[in-house]
Kinemage of the C-alpha trace (Angstrom):
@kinemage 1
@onewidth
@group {chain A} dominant
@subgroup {mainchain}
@vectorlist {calphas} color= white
{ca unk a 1} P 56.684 -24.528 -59.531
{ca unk a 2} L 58.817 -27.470 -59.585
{ca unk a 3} L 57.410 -31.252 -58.863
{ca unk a 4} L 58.303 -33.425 -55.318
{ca unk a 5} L 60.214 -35.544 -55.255
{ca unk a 6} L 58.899 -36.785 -52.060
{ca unk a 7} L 56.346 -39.567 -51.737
{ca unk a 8} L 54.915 -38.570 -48.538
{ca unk a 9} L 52.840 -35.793 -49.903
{ca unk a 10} L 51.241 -38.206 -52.256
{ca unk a 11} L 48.391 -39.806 -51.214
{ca unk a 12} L 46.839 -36.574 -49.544
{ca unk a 13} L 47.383 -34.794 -52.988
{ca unk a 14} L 45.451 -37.544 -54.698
{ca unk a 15} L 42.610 -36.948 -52.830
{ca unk a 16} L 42.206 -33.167 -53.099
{ca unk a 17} L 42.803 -33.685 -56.925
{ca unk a 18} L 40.126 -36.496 -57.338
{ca unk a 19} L 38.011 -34.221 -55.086
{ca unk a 20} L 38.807 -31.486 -57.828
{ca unk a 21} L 37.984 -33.517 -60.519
{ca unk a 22} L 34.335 -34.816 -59.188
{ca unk a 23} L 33.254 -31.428 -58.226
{ca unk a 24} L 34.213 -30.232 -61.688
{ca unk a 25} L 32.318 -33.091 -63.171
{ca unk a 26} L 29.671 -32.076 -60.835
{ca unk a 27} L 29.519 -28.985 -62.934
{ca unk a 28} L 27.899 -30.147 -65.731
{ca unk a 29} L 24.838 -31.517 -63.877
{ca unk a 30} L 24.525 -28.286 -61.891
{ca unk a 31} L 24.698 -26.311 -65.511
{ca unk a 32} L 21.414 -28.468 -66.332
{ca unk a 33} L 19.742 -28.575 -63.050
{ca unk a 34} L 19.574 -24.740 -63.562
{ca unk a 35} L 17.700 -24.781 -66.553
{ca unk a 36} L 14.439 -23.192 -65.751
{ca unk a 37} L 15.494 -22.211 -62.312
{ca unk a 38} L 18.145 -19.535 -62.866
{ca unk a 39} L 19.461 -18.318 -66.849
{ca unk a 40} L 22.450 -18.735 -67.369
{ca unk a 41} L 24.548 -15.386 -67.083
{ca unk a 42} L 22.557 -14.804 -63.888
{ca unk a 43} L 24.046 -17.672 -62.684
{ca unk a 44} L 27.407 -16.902 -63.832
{ca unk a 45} L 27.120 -13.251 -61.864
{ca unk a 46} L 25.644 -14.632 -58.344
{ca unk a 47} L 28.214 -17.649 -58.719
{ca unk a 48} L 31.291 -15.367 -58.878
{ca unk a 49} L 29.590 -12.417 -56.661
{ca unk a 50} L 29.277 -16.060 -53.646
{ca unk a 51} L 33.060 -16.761 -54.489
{ca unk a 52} L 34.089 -13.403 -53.876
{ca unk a 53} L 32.567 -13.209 -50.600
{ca unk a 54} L 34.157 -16.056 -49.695
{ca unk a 55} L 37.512 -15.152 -50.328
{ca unk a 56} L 37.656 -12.075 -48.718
{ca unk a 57} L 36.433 -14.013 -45.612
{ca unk a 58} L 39.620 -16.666 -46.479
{ca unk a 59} L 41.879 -15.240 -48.585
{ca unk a 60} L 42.221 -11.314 -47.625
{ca unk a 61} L 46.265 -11.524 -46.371
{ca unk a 62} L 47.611 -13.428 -49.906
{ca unk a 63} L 46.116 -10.733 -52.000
{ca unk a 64} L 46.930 -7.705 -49.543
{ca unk a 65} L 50.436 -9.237 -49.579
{ca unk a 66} L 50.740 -9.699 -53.083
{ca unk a 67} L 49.086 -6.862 -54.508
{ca unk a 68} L 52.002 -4.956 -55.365
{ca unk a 69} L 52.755 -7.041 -57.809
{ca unk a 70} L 49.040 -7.716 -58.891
{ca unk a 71} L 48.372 -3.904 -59.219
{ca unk a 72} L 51.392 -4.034 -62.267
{ca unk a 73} L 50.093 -6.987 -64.036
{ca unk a 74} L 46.506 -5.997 -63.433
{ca unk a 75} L 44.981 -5.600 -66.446
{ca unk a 76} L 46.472 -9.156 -67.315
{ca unk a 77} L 44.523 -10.863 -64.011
{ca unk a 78} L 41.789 -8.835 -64.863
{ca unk a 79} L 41.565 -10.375 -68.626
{ca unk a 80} L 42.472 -13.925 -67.241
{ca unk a 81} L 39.603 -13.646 -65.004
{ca unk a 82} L 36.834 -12.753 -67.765
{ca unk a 83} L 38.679 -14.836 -70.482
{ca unk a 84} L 38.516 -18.210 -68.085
{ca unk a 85} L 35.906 -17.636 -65.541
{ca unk a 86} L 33.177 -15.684 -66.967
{ca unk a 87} L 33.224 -16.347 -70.974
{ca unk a 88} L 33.810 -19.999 -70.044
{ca unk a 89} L 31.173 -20.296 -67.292
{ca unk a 90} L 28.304 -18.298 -69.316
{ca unk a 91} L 29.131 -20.458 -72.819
{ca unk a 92} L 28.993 -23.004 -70.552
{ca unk a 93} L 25.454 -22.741 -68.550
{ca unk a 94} L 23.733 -21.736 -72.499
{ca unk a 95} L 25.166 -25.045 -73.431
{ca unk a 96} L 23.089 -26.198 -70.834
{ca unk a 97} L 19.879 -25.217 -71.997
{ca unk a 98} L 20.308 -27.270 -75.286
{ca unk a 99} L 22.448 -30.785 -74.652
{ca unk a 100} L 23.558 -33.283 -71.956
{ca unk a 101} L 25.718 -33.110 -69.373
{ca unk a 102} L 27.091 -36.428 -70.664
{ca unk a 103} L 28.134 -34.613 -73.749
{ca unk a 104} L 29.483 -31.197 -72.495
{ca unk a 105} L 31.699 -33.588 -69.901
{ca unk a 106} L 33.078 -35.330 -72.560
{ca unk a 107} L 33.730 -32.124 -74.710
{ca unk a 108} L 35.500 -30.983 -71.725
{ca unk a 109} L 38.225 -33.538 -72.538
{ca unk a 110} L 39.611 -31.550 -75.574
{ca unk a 111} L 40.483 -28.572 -73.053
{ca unk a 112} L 44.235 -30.159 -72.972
{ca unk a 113} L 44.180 -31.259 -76.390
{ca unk a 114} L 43.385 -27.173 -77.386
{ca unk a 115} L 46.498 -25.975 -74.667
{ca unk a 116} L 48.618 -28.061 -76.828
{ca unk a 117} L 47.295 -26.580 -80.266
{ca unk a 118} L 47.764 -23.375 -78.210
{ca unk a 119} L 50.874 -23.794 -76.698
{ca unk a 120} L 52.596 -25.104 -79.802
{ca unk a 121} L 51.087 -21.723 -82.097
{ca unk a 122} L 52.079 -19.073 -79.145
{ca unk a 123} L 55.097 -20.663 -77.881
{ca unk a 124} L 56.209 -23.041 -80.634
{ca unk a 125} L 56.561 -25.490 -77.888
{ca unk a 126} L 57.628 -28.932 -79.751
{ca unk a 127} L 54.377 -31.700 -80.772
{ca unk a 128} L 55.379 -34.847 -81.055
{ca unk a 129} L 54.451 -37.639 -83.288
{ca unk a 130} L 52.288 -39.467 -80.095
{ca unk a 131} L 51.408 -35.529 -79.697
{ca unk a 132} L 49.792 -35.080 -82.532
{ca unk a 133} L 48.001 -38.918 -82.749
{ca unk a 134} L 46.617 -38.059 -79.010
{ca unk a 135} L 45.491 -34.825 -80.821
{ca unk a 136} L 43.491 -36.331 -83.490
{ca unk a 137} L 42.394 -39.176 -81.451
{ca unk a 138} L 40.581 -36.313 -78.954
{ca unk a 139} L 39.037 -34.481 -81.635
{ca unk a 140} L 37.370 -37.760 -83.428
{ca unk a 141} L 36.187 -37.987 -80.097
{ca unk a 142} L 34.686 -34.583 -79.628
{ca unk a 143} L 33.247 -35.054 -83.297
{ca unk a 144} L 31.585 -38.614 -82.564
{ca unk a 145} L 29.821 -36.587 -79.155
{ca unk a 146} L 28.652 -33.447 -81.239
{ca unk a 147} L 27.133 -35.336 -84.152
{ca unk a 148} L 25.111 -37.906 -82.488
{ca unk a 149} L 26.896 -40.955 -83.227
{ca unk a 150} L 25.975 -39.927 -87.288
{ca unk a 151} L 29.292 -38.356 -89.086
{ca unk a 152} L 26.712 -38.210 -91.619
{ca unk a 153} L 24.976 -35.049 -89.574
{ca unk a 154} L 28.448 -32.996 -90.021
{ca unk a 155} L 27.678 -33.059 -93.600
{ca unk a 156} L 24.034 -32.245 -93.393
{ca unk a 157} L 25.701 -29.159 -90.827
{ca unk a 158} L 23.267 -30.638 -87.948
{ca unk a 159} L 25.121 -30.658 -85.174
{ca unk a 160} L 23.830 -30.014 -81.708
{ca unk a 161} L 23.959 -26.147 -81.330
{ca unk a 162} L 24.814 -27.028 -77.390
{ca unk a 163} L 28.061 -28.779 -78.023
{ca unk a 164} L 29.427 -26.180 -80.505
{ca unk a 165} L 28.933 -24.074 -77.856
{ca unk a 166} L 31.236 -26.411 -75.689
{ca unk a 167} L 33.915 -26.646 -77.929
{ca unk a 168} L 33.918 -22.940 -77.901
{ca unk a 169} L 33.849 -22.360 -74.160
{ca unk a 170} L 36.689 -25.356 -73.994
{ca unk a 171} L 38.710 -23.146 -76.886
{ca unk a 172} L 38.166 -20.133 -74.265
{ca unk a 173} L 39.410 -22.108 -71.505
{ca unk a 174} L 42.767 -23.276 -73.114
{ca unk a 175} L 43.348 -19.868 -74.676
{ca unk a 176} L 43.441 -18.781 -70.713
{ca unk a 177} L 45.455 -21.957 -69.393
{ca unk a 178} L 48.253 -21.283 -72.501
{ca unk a 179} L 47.792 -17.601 -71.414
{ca unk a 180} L 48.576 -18.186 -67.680
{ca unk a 181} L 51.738 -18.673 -68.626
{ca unk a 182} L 52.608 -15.117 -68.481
{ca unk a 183} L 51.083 -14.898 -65.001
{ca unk a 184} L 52.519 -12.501 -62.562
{ca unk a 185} L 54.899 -14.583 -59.570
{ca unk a 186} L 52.035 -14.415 -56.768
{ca unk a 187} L 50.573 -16.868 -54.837
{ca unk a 188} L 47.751 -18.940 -56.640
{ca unk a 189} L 45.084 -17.894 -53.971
{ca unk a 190} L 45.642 -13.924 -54.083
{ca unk a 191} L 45.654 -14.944 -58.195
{ca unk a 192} L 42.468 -16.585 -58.180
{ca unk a 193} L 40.679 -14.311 -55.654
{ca unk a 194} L 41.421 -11.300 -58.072
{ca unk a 195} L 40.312 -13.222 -60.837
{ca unk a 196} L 37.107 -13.992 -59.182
{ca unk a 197} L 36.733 -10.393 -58.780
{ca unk a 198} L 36.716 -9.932 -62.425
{ca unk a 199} L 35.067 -12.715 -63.443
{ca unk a 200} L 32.283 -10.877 -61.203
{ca unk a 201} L 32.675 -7.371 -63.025
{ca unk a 202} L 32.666 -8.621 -66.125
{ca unk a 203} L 29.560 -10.524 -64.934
{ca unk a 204} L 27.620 -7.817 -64.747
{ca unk a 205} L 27.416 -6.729 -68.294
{ca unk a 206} L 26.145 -9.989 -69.596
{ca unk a 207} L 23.537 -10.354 -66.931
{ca unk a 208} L 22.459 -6.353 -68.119
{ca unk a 209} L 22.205 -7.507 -71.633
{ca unk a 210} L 20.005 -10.744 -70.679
{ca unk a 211} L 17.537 -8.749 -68.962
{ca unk a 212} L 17.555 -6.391 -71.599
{ca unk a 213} L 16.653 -9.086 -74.454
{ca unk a 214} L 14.078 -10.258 -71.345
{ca unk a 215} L 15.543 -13.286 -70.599
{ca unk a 216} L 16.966 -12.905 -67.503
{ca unk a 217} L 15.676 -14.854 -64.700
{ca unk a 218} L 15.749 -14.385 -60.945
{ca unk a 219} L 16.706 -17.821 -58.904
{ca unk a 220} L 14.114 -19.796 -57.844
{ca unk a 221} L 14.728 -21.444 -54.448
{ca unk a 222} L 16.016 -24.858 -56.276
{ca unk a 223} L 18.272 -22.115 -58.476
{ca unk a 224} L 19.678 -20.441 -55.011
{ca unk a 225} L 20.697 -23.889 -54.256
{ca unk a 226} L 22.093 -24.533 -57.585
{ca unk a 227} L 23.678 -21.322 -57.376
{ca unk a 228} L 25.160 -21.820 -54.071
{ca unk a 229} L 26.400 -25.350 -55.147
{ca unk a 230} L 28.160 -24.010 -57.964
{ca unk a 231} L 30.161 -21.449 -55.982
{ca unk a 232} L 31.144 -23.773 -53.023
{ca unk a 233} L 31.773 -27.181 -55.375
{ca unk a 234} L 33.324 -26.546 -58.669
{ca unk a 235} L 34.617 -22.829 -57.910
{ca unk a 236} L 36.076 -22.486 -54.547
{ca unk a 237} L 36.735 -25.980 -53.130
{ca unk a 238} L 37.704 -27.512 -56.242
{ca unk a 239} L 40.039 -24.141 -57.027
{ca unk a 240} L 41.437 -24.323 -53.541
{ca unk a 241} L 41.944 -28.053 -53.219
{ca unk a 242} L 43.657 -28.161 -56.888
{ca unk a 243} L 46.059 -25.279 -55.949
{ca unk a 244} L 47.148 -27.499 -52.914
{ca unk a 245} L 47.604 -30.344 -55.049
{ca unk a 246} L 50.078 -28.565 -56.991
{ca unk a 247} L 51.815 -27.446 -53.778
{ca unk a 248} L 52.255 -31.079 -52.765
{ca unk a 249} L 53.234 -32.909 -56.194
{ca unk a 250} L 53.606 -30.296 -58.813
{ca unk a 251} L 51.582 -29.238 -61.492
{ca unk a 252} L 52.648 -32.002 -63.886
{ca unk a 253} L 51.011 -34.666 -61.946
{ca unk a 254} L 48.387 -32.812 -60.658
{ca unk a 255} L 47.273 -31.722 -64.358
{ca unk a 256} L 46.465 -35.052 -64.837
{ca unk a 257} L 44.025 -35.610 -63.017
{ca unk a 258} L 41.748 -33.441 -64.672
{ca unk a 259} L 41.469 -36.094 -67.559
{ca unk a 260} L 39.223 -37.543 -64.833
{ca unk a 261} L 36.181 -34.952 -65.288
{ca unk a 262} L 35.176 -36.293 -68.230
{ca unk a 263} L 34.455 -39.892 -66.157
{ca unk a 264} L 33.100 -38.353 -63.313
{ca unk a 265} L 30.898 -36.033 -65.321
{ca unk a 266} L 29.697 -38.685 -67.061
{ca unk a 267} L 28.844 -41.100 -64.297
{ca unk a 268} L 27.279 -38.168 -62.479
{ca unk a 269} L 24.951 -37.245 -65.521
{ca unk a 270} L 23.986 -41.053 -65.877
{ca unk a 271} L 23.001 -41.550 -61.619
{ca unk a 272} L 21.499 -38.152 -61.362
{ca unk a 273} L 20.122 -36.663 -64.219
{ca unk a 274} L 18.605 -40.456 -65.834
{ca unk a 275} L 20.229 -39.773 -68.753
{ca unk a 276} L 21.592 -42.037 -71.315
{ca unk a 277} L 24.656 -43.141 -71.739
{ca unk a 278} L 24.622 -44.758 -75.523
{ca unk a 279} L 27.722 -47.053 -77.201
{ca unk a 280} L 28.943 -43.460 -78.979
{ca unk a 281} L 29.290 -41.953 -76.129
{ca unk a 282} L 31.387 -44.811 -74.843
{ca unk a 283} L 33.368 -45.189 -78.086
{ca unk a 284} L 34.254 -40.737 -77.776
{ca unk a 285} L 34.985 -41.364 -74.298
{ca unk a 286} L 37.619 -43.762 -74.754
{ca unk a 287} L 39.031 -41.395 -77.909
{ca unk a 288} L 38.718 -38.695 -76.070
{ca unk a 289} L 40.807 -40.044 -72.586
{ca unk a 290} L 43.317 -42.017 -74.812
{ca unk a 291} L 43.686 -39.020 -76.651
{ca unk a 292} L 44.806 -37.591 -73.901
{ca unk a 293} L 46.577 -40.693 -72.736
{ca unk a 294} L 49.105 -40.527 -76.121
{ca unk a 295} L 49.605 -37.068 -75.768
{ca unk a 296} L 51.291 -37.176 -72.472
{ca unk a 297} L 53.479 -39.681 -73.149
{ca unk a 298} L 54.132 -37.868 -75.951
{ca unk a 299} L 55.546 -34.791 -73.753
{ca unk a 300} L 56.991 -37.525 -71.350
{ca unk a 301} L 59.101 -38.597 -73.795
{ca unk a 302} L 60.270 -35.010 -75.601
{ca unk a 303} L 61.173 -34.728 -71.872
């Protein structure tokens, strides 16, 4: 999709991105408002299942139109949707269970910093010199978050079990991003509503296996509401509102703007949650977003 040129469009894209961006930050204080109320791959399966209904209420003409060409490249949507949605979202909520939503928001920042590393070892797409600085900037960051504030702990190989599980659902994530490349030419909504469909499917595997090691739990009313949060917010009205903020400005603008749910995530966890916000987490923060900072004017100026 190529970027506007015109200005007009602007301002009404900026919203629906910032929108996108605070209900994906919202995300991480929904993953740990379900602890105890829901697990977490029974959250993942009733999230997805909500979506799904949802788009076949809104979104039934793209995918009858398109589905020609989905029913060819099916197997690829199918893998996109249980590479990005489901692995993602249940690493995600178990990461939950065992640190902050301050840290798994910050963490979150390294998903661009890993479609780089990704991009440049699929596609031998060019890294720049700022590239590569924004790079290593990001990852000091992410290492400052997961060991406490003590480098010393990396040594010692006591690093919060939670945000290893982060940096493995963000290493998921940009693994599908890099991947969606290769997407078939549809319309983003009939794309996403097929990928919800298999991000359900898949679902329901993972939810067998949790209640067969017993740990699958049933919502309780807060979880319903967690649940139903998590499908409306950060799945389809952030998904919906980002895919129109690509129609109006492109998706090289728009993708910045998701450098912004680390901020929001972390603001959210600190109002909501009570929980701390210490001078390491400021320090990876700024890493982390001027990280990111470098490494697009980086591409900026390979372009």
């Amino acid at each position: 999709m190529s970027e506007s040129t015109d200005p007009t469009p602007a301002p009404k894209a900026y919203v629906f991105l910032t929108v996108t961006a605070l209900c994906w930050g919202c995300n991480t204080v929904f993953g740990r408002l379900a602890v105890g109320e829901v697990s977490p791959m029974a959250l993942v399966m009733f999230r997805w299942l909500t979506v799904v209904i949802l788009l076949m209420v809104f979104a039934r003409r793209p995918v009858i139109e398109d589905w020609p060409a989905l029913r060819h490249r099916l197997p690829f949507v199918l893998a996109m949707g249980a590479l990005g949605f489901t692995a993602f979202n249940g690493l995600f909520y178990v990461a939950a269970h065992s640190t902050t939503a301050v840290n798994m928001g910050i963490i979150q920042g390294s998903i661009p910093v890993f479609v780089l590393i990704g991009a440049f070892a699929l596609y031998r797409t060019p890294v720049t010199a700022l590239q590569f600085g924004g790079v290593v900037l990001t990852m000091i960051g992410v290492i400052i978050v997961a060991s406490g504030g003590d480098i010393g702990r990396l040594a010692a190989l006591a690093v919060n079990f939670g945000d290893m599980l982060m940096v493995a659902a963000c290493f998921l994530y940009a693994g599908y991003t890099v991947a969606l490349r290769q997407r078939p030419a549809v319309s983003a909504m009939a794309m996403f509503t097929v990928m919800a469909g298999a991000a359900f499917v898949t679902s329901l595997p993972l939810a067998a296996a949790e209640a067969y090691l017993g740990q699958f739990m049933w919502p309780t009313p807060k979880g319903w509401l967690v649940v139903a949060m998590v499908a409306l917010l950060p799945s389809f009205l952030a998904q919906t509102f980002f895919m129109r903020g690509v129609e109006l400005i492109g998706p090289g603008r728009a993708g910045v703007f998701v450098n912004l749910v680390p901020v929001f995530a972390s603001i959210l966890a600190v109002v909501f949650l009570a929980e701390p916000f210490e001078l390491y987490h400021a320090a990876a923060l700024a890493l982390v977003l001027g990280g990111i900072w470098i490494s697009e004017r980086g591409k900026r100026a390979e372009a």
